[in-house]
C-alpha positions, 0 to 999 in steps of 0.5 A: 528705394532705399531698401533696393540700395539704388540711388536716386539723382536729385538732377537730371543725368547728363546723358553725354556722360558714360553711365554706370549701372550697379545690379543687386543680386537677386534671391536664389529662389531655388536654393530657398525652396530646397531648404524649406523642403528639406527643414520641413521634411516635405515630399515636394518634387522640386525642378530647376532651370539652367539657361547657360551659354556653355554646351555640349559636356560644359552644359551638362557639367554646369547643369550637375553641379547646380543639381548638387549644389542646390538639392534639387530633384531634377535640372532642365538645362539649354542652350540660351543662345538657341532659346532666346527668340526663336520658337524652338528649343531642346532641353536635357533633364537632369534627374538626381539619380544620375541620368540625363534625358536629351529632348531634341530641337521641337517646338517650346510647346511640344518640349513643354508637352514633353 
């Protein structure tokens, strides 16, 4: 479409060519949230997600600066590459005062549970 900038082909694409894939990106949804909360002066608890491939101190520092940058109360960081298909998971929670709290590898629904 053309608000999506994506092109349309006319033709049928030779599938013996190498294809070229150009991605848009997306809206940053919690940016966007946090600064409504913050022009509206709402009271609103606002938590974000970080699925990162870094981990250990890398994962935490990842996580922290995009606690800062974006404003949020909280960030829920992992691992992907431990999340993605399995039924398991374990989760740091970045809190906005400072602290971090690790959740061990549980199931995704008792870690959901909390």
């Amino acid at each position: 479409t053309p608000e999506s900038g994506a092109e349309v082909s006319k033709v049928k694409i030779d599938k013996s060519s190498p294809l070229t894939l150009r991605f848009a990106p997306t809206a940053d949804i919690l940016n966007a949230l946090c600064e409504r909360r913050a022009k509206l002066g709402a009271k609103t608890v606002i938590v974000g997600f970080a699925a990162e491939s870094a981990t250990g101190d890398e994962l935490i520092e990842i996580a922290r600066d995009k606690l800062t940058r974006k404003g949020a109360d909280g960030i829920i960081a992992n691992i992907i590459s431990e999340a993605m298909g399995t039924e398991t998971n374990q989760v740091w929670i970045l809190h906005r005062e400072g602290g971090v709290t690790h959740l061990p590898t549980a199931s995704k629904r008792e870690i959901a549970s909390g």
